[in-house]
Structures are given as C-alpha cells and as structure tokens.
GUKEVO-116416 format. One record per residue (C-alpha): x, y, z. Coordinates in steps of 0.5 Angstrom, whole numbers, plus 500, padded with zeros to 3 digits. Layout:
XYZ;...
***
This chain:
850615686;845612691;842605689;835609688;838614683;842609680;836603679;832608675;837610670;839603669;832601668;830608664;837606659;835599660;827600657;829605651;834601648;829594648;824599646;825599638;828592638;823589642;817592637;821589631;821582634;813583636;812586630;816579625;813574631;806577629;806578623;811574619;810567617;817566617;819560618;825562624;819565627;819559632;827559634;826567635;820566640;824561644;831565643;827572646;823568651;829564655;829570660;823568663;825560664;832561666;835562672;837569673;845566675;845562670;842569665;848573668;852568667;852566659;851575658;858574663;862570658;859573652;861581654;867579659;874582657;876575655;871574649;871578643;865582644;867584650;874586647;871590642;866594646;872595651;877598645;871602643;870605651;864601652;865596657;859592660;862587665;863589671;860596669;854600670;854598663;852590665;847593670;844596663;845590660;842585665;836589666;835589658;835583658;831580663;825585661;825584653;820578654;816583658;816588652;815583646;809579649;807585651;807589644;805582641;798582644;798589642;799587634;793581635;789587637;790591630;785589625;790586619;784589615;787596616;794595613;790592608;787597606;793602608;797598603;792597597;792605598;799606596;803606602;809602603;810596608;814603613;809607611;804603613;807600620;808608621;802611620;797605621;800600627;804604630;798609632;793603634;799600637;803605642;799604649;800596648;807598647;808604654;805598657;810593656;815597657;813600664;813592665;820592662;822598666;819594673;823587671;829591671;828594677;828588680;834585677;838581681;842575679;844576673;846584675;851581681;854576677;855581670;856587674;858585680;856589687;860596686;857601691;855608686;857604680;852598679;849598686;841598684;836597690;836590689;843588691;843594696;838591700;843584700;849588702;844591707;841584710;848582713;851590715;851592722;844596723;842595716;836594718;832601717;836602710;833595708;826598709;828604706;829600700;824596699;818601701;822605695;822599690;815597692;812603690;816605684;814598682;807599684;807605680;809601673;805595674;798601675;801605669;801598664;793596667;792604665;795604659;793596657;785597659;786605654;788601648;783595649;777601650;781604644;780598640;773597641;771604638;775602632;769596632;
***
C-alpha cells in the first residue's frame, strides 16, 4: 500500500473510532457537573501538550507485547505495536482533543433550554440527546472530526515509535517523507508527498470552517 493510501485509511479508521467516544467525553465535559470532569479534560487534552515521542512512547509501553493490554489484543489477533494497528492508535490519539474540543463548542452552541423542554415533554435522557442534541450538534461534530482526521495525517512521532517504519504496513506520508529526505534521489518523491499531504489537509481544514460556519448560521435561526 503506497504511504498516501495508506494515511487515508489510518486516518479514516482513526476518526470513526474517536467518533463516539469523543461525542461522549464532549457531551460529560459539557453538560456533566461531575466532579471528575477536571481530571477528564486534563486526561483528553495531554495529546495537545506532550511531545509526540513521548505520547508514542507511554501507548508503546501500555500496548507493547510485554504489557498485559498488549498481551490480550495480540492473543485475540489485534495487535497494536508494531502494526498497522498502532498507526490507527497514535493517529487516534493525537486527534481526539481535536474532536472533543470541537464537539464541546458545538454543545455551548445548543440552548440547554431545548433538552429542557424535550425532557419535561417525556423524552429520556437518550431520547433527547438523540432527537434534539444530536441534530443541532452534527456540523460542529464532522467539523471535529475533519480536524482529527488532519491531525492524523500528520502524525509522526508517536506513529514511529508505536508502529515503527515498515514500508506498506505502517508507513503514512509522514514517515515516508523522512525515509525519503535521507535516500539517494528522493527528493522528487519527497515533493510528491508533501503536495499530497498539504492538499488533503487543506481540503479538511476548509471542509471543518464550512461545516463550522453552517452550524453557527444554523444556530443563529434557532434564535
């Protein structure tokens, strides 16, 4: 798989497995008055303050074959380190603040006034989020995930040392922009990469401020 092909599916697996975790966490850090809601933001938000060596290297020793997490996923046939797995996994995890910062702004957005109402009216607590947050909120949620899905692609330190550099396995354009830098002749390869990093992630970044400025005139109709 060329290291293009190869980013996009890491960075699509990536974005729809934080998809529903990361509305969840938005959705407790927004609307929760729990008193864990503190520890949970500072928990989500290390990505974004860490180094990204030192991010892969605390995902290397909780999913490496020696820890028992990585034990049981490799008993059950999903191992992370070392595989295109880990690539899914860093990219994941770079990009979930993204996503939950972004889902959380959306939630600000929503008049609290309308669960009321969708409560009092008989709905349950999943009812309403389903039938009232939901709607008001998806734009603000694609939003966030076209920002995790560009986080992802751009991954690099935490992907090397999780997944390593194995050329058709976990090689996204990052590391093969690395590899390349250093290869006889790699230069033209190098600028083929990059064009198609720029561009895909261009594309996200104008896809989020589209998607962000709908729900922000959608909102304003709501008014």
């Amino acid at each position: 798989m060329t290291p293009v092909a190869l980013s996009l599916s890491v960075g699509l697996v990536a974005t729809l497995l934080t998809l529903p975790p990361g509305v969840a966490v938005a959705w407790f850090l927004e609307r929760s008055k729990s008193r864990w809601r503190g520890v949970v933001q500072t928990v989500v938000m290390l990505p974004l303050v860490l180094p990204p060596v030192v991010t892969g290297f605390l995902l290397l020793k909780l999913f490496s074959r020696h820890a028992p997490l990585g034990r049981l996923l490799g008993a059950l046939g999903l191992p992370v380190a070392f595989h295109w797995m880990g690539a899914v996994v860093a990219a994941a995890v770079v990009g979930f603040p993204l996503l939950v910062m972004s889902v959380t702004l959306a939630l600000k957005g929503v008049d609290p006034r309308f669960e009321v109402v969708s409560r009092s009216l008989g709905c349950s607590p999943w009812q309403t989020f389903w039938r009232v947050t939901l709607p008001l909120t998806w734009p603000g949620i694609l939003s966030g995930a076209a920002l995790a899905f560009a986080r992802g692609l751009g991954e690099f330190g935490a992907t090397i040392v999780l997944a390593g550099r194995i050329p058709g396995t976990t090689e996204t354009i990052p590391l093969a922009v690395y590899a390349q830098l250093d290869a006889p002749g790699g230069e033209a390869k190098v600028l083929g990469l990059v064009a198609a990093s720029v561009a895909l992630c261009v594309s996200c970044v104008v896809i989020a401020r589209w998607l962000d400025a709908k729900h922000r005139r959608r909102l304003e109709l709501l008014r």
